[in-house]
MDTraj code that builds the backbone (N, CA, C; nanometers):
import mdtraj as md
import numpy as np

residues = "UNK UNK UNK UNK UNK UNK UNK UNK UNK UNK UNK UNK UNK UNK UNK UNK UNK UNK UNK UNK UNK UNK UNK UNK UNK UNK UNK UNK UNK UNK UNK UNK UNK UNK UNK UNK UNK UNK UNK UNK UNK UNK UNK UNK UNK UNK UNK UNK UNK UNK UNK UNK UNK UNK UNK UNK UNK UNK UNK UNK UNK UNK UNK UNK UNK".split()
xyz = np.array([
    [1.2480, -0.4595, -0.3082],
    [1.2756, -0.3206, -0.2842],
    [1.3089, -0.2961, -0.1363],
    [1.2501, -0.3579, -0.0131],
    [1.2777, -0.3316, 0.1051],
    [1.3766, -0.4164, 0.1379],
    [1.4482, -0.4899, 0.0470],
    [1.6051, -0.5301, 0.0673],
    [1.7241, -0.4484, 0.0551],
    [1.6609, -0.3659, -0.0940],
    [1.7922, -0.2961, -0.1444],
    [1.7126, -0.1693, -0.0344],
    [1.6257, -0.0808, 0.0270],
    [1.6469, -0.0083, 0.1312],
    [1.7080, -0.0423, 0.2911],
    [1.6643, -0.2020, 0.3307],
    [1.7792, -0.2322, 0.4400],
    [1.9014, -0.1936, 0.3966],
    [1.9825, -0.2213, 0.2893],
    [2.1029, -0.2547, 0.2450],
    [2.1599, -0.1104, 0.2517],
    [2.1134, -0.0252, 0.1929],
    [2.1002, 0.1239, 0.1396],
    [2.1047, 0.1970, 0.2969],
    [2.0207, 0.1506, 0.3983],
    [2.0421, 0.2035, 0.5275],
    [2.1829, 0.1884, 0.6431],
    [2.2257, 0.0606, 0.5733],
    [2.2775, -0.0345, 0.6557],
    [2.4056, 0.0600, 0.5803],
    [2.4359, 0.0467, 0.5167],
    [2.5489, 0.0792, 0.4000],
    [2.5863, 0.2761, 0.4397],
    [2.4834, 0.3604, 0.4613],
    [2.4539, 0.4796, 0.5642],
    [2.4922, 0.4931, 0.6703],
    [2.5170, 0.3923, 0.7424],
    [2.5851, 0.4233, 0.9161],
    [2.4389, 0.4446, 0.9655],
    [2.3446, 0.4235, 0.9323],
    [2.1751, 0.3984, 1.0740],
    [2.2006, 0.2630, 1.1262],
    [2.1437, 0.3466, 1.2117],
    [2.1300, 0.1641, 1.3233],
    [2.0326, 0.0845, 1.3163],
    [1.8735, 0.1483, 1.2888],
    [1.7997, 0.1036, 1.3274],
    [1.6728, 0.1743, 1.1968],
    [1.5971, 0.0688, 1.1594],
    [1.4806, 0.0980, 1.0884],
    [1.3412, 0.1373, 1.1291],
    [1.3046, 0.1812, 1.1243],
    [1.1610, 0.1919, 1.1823],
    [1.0498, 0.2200, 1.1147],
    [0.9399, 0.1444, 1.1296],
    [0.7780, 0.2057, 1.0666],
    [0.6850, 0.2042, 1.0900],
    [0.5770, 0.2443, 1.0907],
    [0.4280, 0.1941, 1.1474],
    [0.3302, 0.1023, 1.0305],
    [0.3006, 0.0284, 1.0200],
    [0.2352, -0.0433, 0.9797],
    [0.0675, -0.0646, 0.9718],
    [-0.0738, -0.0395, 0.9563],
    [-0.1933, -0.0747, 0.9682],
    [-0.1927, -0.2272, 1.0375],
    [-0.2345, -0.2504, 1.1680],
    [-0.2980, -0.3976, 1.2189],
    [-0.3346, -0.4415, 1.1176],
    [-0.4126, -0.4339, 1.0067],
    [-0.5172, -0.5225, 0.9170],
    [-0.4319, -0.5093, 0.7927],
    [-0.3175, -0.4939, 0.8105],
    [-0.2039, -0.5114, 0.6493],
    [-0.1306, -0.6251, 0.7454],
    [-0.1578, -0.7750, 0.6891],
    [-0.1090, -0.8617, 0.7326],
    [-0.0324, -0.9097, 0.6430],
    [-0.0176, -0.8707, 0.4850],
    [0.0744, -0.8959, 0.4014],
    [0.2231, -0.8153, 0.4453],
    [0.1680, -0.7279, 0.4879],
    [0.3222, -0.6236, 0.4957],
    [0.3975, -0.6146, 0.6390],
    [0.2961, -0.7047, 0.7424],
    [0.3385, -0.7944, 0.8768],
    [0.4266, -0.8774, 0.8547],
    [0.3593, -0.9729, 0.7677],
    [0.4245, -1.1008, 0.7505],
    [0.5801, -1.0542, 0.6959],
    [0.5751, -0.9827, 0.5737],
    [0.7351, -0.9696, 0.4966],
    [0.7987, -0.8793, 0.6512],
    [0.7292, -0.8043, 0.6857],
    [0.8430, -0.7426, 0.8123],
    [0.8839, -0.8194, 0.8883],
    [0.8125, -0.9282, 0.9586],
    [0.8383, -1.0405, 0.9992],
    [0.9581, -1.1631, 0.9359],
    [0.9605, -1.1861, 0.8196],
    [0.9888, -1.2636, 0.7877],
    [1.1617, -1.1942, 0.7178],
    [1.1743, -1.0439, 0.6818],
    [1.2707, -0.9640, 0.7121],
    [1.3687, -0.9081, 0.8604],
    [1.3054, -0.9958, 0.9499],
    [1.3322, -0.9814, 1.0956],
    [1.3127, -0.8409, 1.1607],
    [1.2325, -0.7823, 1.1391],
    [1.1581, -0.6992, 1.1956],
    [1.0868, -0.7413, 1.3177],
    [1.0768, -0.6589, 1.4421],
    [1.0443, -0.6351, 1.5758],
    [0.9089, -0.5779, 1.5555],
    [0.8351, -0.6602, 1.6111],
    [0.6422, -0.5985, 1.6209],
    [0.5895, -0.5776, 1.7348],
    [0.5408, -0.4367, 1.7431],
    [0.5226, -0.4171, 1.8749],
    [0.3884, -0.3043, 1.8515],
    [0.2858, -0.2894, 1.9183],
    [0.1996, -0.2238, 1.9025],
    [0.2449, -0.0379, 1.9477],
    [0.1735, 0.0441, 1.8762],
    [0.2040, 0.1466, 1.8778],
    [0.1053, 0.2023, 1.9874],
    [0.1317, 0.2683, 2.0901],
    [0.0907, 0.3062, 2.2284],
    [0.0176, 0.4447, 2.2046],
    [0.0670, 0.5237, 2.0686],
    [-0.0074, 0.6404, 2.0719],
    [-0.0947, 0.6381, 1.9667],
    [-0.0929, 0.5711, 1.8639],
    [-0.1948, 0.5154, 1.7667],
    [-0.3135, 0.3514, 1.7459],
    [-0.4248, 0.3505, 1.7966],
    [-0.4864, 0.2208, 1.7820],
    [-0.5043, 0.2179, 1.6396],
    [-0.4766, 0.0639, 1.5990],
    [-0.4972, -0.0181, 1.4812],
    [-0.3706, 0.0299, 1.4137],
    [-0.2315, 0.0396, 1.5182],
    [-0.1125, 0.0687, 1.4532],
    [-0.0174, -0.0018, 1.5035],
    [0.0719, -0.0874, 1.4058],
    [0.2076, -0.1690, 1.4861],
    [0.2979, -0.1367, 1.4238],
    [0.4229, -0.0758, 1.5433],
    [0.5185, -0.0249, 1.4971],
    [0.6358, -0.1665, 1.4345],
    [0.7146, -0.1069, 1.3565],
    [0.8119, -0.2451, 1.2840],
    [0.9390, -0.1654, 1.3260],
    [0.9871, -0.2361, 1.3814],
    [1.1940, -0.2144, 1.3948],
    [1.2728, -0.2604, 1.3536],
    [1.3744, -0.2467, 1.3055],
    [1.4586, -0.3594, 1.2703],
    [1.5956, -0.3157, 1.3075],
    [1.6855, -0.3625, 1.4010],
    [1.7973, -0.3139, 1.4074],
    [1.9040, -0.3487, 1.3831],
    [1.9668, -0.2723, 1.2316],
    [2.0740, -0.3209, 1.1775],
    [2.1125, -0.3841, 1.2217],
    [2.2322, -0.3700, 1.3223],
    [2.3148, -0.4868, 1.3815],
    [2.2920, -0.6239, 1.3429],
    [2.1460, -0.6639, 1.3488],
    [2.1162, -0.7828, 1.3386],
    [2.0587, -0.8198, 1.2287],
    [2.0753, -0.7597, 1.0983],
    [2.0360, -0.8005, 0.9288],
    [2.1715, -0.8414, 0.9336],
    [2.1164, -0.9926, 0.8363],
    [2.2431, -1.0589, 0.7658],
    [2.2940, -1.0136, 0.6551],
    [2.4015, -1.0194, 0.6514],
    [2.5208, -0.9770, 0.5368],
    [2.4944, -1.0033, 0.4052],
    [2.3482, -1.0863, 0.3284],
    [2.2847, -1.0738, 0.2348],
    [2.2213, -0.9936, 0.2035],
    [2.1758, -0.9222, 0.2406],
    [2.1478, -0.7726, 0.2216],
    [2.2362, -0.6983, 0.1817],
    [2.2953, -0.6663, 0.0462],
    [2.3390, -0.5933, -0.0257],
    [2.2837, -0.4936, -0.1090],
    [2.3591, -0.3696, -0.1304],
    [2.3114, -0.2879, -0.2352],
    [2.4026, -0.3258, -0.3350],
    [2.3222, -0.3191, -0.4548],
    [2.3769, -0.2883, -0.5868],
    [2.5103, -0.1522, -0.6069],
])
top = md.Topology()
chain = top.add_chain()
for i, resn in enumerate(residues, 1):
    res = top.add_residue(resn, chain, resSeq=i)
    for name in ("N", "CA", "C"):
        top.add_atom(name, md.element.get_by_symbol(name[0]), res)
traj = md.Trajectory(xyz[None], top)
């Protein structure tokens, strides 16, 4: 599902994804991670890491249906 929404964003004209995440959701780290997502701690929330991802740089497998 967070393929066909890259794809769905990407396919929109956005540049850039963004979310906050729970520190202690290390399942939903890892896939942001492993989706090439940017991890960076959130400065105005503790036990929060923000996720980025900026189009530009998702590969062209990411399609929508």
């Amino acid at each position: 599902m967070m393929k066909h929404m890259i794809a769905c964003a990407k396919d929109k004209g956005l540049k850039t994804v963004h979310g906050q995440v729970l520190a202690e959701n290390s399942t939903m780290l890892l896939m942001c991670s492993e989706l090439g997502f940017h991890t960076s701690d959130d400065t105005g929330e503790h036990g929060v890491k923000v996720v980025t991802l900026p189009l530009d740089e998702v590969a062209l497998h990411f399609t929508s249906p």
